[in-house]
N, C-alpha and C positions, 0 to 999 in steps of 0.2 A: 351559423348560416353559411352555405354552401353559394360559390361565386354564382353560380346558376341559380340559386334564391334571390340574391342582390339583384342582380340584370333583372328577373322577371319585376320584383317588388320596382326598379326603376323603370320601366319598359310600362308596367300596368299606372303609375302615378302619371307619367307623361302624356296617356292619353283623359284627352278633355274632351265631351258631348260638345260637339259644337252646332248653335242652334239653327235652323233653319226653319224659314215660317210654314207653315202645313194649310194648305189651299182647306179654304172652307166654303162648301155652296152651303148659302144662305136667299133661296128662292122662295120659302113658300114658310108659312106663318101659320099655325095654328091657335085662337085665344080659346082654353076651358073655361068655364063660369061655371056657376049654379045659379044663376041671376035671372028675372025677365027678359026678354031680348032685349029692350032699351036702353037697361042697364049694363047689360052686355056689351053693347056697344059702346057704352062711355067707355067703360075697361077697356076694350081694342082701343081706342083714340087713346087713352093712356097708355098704356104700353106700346102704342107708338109713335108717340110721343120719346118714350123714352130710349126707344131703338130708333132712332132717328138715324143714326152713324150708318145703320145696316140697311138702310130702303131709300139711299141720298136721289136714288133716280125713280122712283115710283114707279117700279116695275116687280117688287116683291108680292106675289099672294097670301092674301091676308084671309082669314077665313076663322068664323065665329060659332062656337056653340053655346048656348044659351041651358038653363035646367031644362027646360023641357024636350030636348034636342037628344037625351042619352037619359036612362033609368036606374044604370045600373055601370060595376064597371066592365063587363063584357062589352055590353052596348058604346060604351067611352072608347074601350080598345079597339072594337071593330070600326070604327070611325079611323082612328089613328091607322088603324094596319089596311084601311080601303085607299085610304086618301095621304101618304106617310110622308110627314110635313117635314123642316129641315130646323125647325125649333117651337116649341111649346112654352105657351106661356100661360100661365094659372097661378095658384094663390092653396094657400092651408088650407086641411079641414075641410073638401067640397061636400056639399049634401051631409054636411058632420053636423046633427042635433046639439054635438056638444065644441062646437067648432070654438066659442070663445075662453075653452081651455088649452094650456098652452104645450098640453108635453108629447105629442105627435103633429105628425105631418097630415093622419090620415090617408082611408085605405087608397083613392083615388091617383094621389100622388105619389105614394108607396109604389105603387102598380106601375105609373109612368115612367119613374125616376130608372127601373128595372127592365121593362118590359121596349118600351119605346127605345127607338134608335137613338131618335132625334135629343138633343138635349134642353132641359126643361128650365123655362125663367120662372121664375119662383115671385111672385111680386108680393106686397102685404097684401093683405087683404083689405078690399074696399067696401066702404060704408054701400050700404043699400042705395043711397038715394044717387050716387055718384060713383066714378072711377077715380078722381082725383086727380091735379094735377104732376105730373111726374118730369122733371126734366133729363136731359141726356146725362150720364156717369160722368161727373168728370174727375171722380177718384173712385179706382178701379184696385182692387186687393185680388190676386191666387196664390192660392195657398196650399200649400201640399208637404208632406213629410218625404217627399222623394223628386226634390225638383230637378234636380240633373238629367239631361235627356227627354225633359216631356215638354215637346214642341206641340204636342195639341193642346194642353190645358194652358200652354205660353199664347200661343196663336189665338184662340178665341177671346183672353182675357185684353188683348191688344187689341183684335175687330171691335170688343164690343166696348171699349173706350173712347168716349167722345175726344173729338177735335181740341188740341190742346191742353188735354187731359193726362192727370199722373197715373201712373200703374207703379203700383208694388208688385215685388215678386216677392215670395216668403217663404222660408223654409225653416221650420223649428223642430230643431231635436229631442226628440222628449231624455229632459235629464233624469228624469229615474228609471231609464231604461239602460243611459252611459250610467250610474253609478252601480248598476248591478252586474254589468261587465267587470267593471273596475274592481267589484268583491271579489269576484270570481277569480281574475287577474292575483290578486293578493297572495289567494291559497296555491298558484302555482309557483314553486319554490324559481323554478327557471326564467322566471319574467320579473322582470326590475318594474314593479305595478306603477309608482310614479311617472318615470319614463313612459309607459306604454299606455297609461293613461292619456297624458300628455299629448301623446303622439298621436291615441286613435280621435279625441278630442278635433285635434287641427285636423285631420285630412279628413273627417266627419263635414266637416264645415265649408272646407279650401272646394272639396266636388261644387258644391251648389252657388259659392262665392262664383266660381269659375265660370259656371254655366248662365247667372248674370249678367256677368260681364260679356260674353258672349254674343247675348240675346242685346245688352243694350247695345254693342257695338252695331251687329244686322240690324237693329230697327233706327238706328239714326240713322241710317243711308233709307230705311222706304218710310219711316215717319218721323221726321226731323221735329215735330209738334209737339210728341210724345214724349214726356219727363217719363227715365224708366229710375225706380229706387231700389235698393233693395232691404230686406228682412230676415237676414240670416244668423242664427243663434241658438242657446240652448235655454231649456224653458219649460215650463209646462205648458202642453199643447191647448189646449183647449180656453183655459182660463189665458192664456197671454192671446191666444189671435183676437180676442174676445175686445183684450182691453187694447188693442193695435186697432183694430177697426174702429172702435168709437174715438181715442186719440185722435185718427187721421182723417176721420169725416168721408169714411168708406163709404159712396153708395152701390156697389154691386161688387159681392164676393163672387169669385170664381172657385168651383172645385170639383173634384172626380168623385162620382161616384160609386161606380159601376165597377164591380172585383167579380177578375178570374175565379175567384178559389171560393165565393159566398155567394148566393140572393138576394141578400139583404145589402145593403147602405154602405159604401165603402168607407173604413176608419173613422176617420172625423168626422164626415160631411153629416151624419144622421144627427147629432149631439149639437154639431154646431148649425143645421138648420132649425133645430128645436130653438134655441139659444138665441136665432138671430131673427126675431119677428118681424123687427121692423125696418132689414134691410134685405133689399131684393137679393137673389141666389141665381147665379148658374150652374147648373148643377149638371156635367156630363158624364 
């Protein structure tokens, strides 16, 4: 390695995302149902009920559709793209005949999650005769496989944390993606694979440690209420958030869903919205 190798690998390790909170309007509320109106409107009373954090001055617009209010999801969409709300909140399955099966989201929400600016609350789904009651989060999980640097999905999972409330931040490496480097690593005669294991291992990890710490530091000085933890490690992605969230008495996951490069469902968040029925979803 050339002295001009050294300098850059120390010059690029030095620099740390440092976080900073990302302004969020949060004016205008939109609740989907497939429900009577009546019913519809317990669901709005629950769900804001449970965003309580976000409407502390009763000045947010809150605004209802009922099943018979949309036919179809054209109809759903043009609602949303006439009137383009600053969160969405709905439930699995709408107008789904086969809605008490568990391995989609269905097309409605599909559509949202993609289509819509706004970003979409995800609630379980409520019995017919009720909304249920729902209190504010006050343990909050985001979760992402690239948390270094993303002040939007840190910032929303912070607003939408009730008073006094813990937030996890998480970030898990998928290890059978490091152990397939590490083969790789092996069959190059010129790489010492232990060492370089070893090595890509920690600064894998040290990034999102880093930016943590970061984030808890800025948020004690504007939310001194807020326990921030964190969750960083290596894992199987999917089956460990899984068993982190029930461990910790998660009521709202936070996650991105929306990718540059697809249509469809960013990484995790499709598998693990499938996964996670019976715990509310922010899904941006």
């Amino acid at each position: 390695m050339t002295n001009i190798d050294q300098f850059e690998s120390l010059f690029n390790a030095a620099h740390k995302p440092q976080f900073q909170t990302e302004p969020l309007r949060l004016d205008s509320v939109m609740v989907v149902t497939d429900l009577p109106v009546d019913d519809a409107r317990r669901f709005s009373h629950a769900c804001r009920q449970f965003v309580t954090s976000l409407d502390s001055t009763g000045l947010v617009n809150w605004s209802v559709l009922a099943a018979e209010d949309y036919a179809s999801v054209d109809k759903l969409m043009q609602h949303v793209l006439d009137n383009p709300p600053d969160l969405i909140c709905t439930y699995r399955n709408l107008k789904n005949p086969a809605r008490d099966y568990p391995f989609s989201l269905g097309t409605y929400l599909d559509v949202l999650t993609q289509v819509a600016e706004a970003p979409v609350l995800v609630m379980p789904r409520p019995n017919s005769a009720d909304g249920g009651e729902l209190t504010p989060p006050t343990v909050v999980m985001a979760i992402t496989d690239h948390l270094a640097g993303d002040r939007h999905l840190v910032s929303y999972a912070v607003r939408f944390t009730a008073r006094s409330g813990q937030l996890f931040l998480c970030h898990i490496e998928d290890q059978a993606i490091l152990r397939r480097y590490v083969a790789a690593f092996s069959k190059i005669p010129a790489i010492d694979t232990e060492s370089a294991a070893a090595e890509l291992e920690h600064q894998l990890l040290k990034e999102p440690h880093d930016y943590v710490t970061s984030c808890r530091e800025h948020l004690h000085e504007m939310r001194a209420d807020l326990k921030v933890d964190e969750v960083v490690t290596l894992g199987h992605q999917l089956k460990d958030y899984v068993r982190l969230i029930g461990d910790h008495g998660v009521r709202l996951v936070v996650l991105n869903t929306k990718d540059d490069d697809q249509l469809a469902i960013h990484g995790l968040a499709y598998p693990l919205a499938v996964e996670l029925r019976d715990t509310p979803l922010l899904l941006l």
